[in-house]
C-alpha positions, 0 to 999 in steps of 0.5 A: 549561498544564501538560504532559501524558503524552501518547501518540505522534501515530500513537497505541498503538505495537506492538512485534512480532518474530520471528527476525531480523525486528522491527517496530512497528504503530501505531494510527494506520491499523494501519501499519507504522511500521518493519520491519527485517531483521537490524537494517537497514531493509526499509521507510523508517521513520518516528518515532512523531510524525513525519507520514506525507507519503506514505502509507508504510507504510499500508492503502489501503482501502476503495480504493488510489489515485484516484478521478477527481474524487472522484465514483462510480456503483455499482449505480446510485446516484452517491456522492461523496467529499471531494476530497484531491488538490487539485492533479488534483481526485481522491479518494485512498487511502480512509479506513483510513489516517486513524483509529485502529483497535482492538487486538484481539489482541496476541502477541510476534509478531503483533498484530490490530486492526479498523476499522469504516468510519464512516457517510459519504455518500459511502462509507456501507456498513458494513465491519468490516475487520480486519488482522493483522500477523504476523511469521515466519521468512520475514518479514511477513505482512499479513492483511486481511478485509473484513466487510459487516456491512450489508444491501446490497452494498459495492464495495471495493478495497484495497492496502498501501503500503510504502516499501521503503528503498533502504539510503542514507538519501538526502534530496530530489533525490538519492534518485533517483540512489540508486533508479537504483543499485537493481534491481525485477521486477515480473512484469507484461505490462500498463502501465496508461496514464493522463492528467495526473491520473493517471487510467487511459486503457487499457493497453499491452504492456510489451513495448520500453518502459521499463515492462517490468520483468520481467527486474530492471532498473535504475531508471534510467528514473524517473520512475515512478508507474505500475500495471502488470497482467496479472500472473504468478501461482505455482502456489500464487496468491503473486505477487511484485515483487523490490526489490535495493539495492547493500548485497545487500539483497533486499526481496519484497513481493506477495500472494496471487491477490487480487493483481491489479496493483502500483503504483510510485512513485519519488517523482521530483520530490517536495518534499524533506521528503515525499521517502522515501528508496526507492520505493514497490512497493504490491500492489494487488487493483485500481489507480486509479478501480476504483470507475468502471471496475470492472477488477477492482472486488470487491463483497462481499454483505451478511454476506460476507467478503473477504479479502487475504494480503499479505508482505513478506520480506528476504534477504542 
């Protein structure tokens, strides 16, 4: 068969810039493929074909994380989803991340895209959600809105799940050393405790354990896989985790009062080849199996928009 000019495996690519900022949006998952800072990494890139092993980069809705043996009761009617972490038998991540989304609206610096939520059974509400990735002077900012365009209410949850890169360019076993020479705030009183599925158990104080990140430690007590809660909100709402490498680079990712949690994931112990090079530092409006417990679970009515204000900014 003769050879076709086909498009890149994550779809459409959008090139968007601003400032000592660039970066490309794919069409795949509306995901931030790569997004530089004076021309050095703030996330792990990933190539136009490459497969996406760890979700960097991505949306995480309608639900970040897991859902515990992929089943869910709301409002009283039990729903269940097809299991894709085989291994601890959960549901994982939603859906967003798996489908092409729609151009909207595309500038120099800014592009839009939407995404309606196929029919599923075990997830059948009807959500129009939309997400603009906007580049200004003091980095990225990721607006998603979530529209229920049914006729009853729709549980939703959402988180975006960057990389943000550890300047080494590490590969495998050694990352962990490279994220060991890098520092992280997370302005949290809470660790959410779980089983060997990763599954909530309750929560703890950070206080004297090596959960407590507030005072911008080393990460020398990987592994890490863990939501922390309970989180320290600005007055204007924004609350914000602090990545620093040893180049000087200081990466900030958060959100606005949405933001209930953060996830983090150093990768400690992954397969070489689905190992990025950093940890993962993901803003959160609920952590894992929200859709059994309700901590923090958003049910958006019929004809009701929810939505979420997201950043990730660079510094030297």
């Amino acid at each position: 068969m003769a050879s076709k000019n086909l498009p890149p495996r994550t779809g459409q690519q959008y090139s968007i810039s601003c400032g000592d900022y660039e970066a490309v949006i794919t069409e795949l998952g509306s995901t931030m493929r790569k997004v530089t800072y004076k021309g050095r990494n703030v996330i792990v890139p990933l190539g136009p074909d490459d497969p996406i092993t760890c979700c960097q980069g991505q949306l995480l809705i309608p639900f970040p994380n897991r859902i515990k043996d992929g089943k869910y009761t709301f409002e009283g009617k039990t729903y269940e989803l097809p299991i894709d972490e085989h291994d601890r038998n959960n549901a994982i991540h939603g859906y967003g991340y798996r489908s092409f989304w729609n151009l909207e609206t595309l500038t120099e610096s800014s592009v839009t895209q939407t995404w309606r939520v196929p029919n599923m059974n075990g997830y059948p509400f009807d959500l129009l959600v939309t997400c603009t990735h906007e580049l200004v002077e003091d980095g990225m900012h990721v607006t998603v809105s979530a529209y229920n365009n049914g006729d009853i209410n729709a549980p939703w949850a959402m988180a975006i799940h960057p990389w943000l890169d550890n300047g080494f360019n590490g590969y495998g076993d050694e990352i962990d050393g490279h994220n060991a020479q890098c520092h992280l705030t997370v302005p949290a009183d809470t660790h959410v405790t779980v089983d060997e599925n990763l599954i909530p158990t309750g929560t703890e104080s950070v206080d004297g354990t090596k959960y407590d990140l507030r005072q911008n430690p080393l990460l020398v007590d990987q592994p890490f896989d863990d939501a922390w809660t309970d989180l320290h909100h600005d007055a204007d709402g924004t609350v914000t985790a602090t990545f620093t490498r040893p180049d000087g680079l200081t990466v900030k990712v958060g959100g606005d009062e949405t933001i209930t949690s953060f996830q983090v994931c150093t990768g400690t112990g992954f397969p070489a080849f689905m190992h990025p090079a950093g940890t993962a530092v993901e803003p959160q409006t609920a952590y894992a199996n929200a859709f059994n417990t309700g901590i923090d679970l958003v049910s958006i009515k019929p004809g009701e928009t929810f939505t979420s204000k997201l950043f990730i900014s660079a510094s030297l």
